[in-house]
N, C-alpha and C positions, 0 to 999 in steps of 0.2 A: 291229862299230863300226870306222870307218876312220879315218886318220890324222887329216884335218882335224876332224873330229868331237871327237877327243881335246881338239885343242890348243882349240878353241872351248867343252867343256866339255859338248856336246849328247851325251845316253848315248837306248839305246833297249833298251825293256825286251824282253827275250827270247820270243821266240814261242814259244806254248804247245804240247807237243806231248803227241799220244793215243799212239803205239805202244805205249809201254810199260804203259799201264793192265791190260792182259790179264793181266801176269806174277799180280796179285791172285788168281785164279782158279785156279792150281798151287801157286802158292803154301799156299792155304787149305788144302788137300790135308797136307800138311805142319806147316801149325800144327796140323791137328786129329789126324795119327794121330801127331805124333812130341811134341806140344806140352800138346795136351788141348785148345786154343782155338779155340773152335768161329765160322762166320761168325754173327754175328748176320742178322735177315731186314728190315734197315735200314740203308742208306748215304745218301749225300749229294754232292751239287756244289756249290759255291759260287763265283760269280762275281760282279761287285762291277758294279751295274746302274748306265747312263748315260742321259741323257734325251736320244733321238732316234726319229724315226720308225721309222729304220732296225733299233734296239736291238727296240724294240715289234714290229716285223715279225716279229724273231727270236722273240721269247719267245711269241709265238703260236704261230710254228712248232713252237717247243719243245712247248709246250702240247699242241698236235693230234700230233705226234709220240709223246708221253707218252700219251696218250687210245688213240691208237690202238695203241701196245703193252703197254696194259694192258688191252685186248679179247682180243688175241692172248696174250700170257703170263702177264696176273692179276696183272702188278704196278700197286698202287695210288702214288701220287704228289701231293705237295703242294709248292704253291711258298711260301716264306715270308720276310720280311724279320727279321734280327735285329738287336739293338740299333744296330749299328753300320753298319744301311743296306746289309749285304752282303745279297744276293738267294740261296737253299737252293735247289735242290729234293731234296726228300727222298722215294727211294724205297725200298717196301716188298715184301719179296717172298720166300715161303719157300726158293725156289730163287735160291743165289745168283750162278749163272752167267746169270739174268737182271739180274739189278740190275748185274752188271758190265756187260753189254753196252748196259741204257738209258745210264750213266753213258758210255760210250764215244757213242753217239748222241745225248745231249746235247753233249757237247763238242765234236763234230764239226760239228754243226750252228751251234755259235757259230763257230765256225772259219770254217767257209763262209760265213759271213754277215760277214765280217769283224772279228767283236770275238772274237778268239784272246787277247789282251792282255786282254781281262776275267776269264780264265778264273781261278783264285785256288786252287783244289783239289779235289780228291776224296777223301771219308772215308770208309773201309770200318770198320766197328764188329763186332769178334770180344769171342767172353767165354770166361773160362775161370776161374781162379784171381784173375785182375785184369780188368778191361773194358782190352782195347785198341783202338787207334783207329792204322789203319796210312794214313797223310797222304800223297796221291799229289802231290806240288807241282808243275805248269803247268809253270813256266817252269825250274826245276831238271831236269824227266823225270827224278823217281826220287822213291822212296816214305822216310820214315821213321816208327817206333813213338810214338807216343802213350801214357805211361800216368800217365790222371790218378789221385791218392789226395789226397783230403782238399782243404780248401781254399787252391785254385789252389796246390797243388802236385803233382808231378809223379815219377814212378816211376825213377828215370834208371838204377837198376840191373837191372831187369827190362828198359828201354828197349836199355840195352847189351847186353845176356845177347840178347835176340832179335834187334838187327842182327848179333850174331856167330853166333848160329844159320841167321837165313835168306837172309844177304848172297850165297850162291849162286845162293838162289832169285829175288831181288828185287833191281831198282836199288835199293840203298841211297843216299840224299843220305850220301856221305864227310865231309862240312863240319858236323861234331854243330851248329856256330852256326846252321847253317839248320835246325834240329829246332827248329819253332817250334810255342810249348804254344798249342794251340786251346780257350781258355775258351768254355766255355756255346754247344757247340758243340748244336744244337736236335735232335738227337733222340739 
């Protein structure tokens, strides 16, 4: 954001970035031989859908994107709206170094098509002793813990116990106020 922008008040929201989605992948590695927390065979994207042509071109592509690497790797896939009009796709896959790599070609694909600023997160779902939910956030490029118990509340001492375990492994979000609880997240 540059000077005059400041003083005018106009902010622009940070572009979404994929590099670091991979680290989920070694990471898993590690929750499961040092943790017990295994990947679940179920993640998710979520991106917060606009009404244009343009957007529609995208999610087709997505679509045929999605179709066709689920010919190739056997991961199955749904696209879903949830209460609050956010746009899922939710993929399934016993191997979970596929579902990372749809989820990387999903988002790249909104990328390219230029709605990078739609992109809102990626949720990788491990179970173990708790269900955690490791939140990849767009426009932060860094992951935090998820761990729901009970109603709509949240695990915060297992949450900190595993950013101090796998902050080696993983962009950690440093900012715990950006560790934001994802209610009734659809699968």
């Amino acid at each position: 954001m540059g000077f005059l922008d400041t003083i005018l008040g106009r902010s622009k929201l940070p572009k979404a970035k994929t590099e670091r989605l991979f680290a989920i992948s070694t990471a898993s590695i590690t929750l499961e031989t040092n943790l017990g927390i295994k990947p679940a065979t179920v993640a998710g994207i979520c991106f917060k859908p606009i009404e244009s042509s343009r957007y529609e071109t995208a999610r087709t592509e997505i679509e045929d994107l999605l179709k066709y690497s689920s010919q190739e790797t056997g991961t199955s896939y749904k696209l879903k709206k949830d209460e609050y009009n956010f746009l899922w796709a939710i993929l399934e896959d016993p191997d979970f170094e596929d579902i990372v790599t749809n989820i990387h070609l999903v988002s790249q694909t909104m990328i390219e098509h230029g709605f990078g600023e739609q992109l809102l997160c990626a949720i990788y779902k491990f179970r173990g002793e708790n269900t955690v939910y490791w939140i990849y956030n767009f426009k932060q490029d860094s992951f935090y813990p998820f761990v729901p118990k009970g109603n709509k509340e949240r695990d915060n001492s297992v949450e900190f116990r595993l950013k101090s375990l796998m902050e080696r492994e993983l962009p950690i979000e440093k900012n715990v106020e950006k560790w934001y609880p994802l209610w009734g997240i659809p699968f």
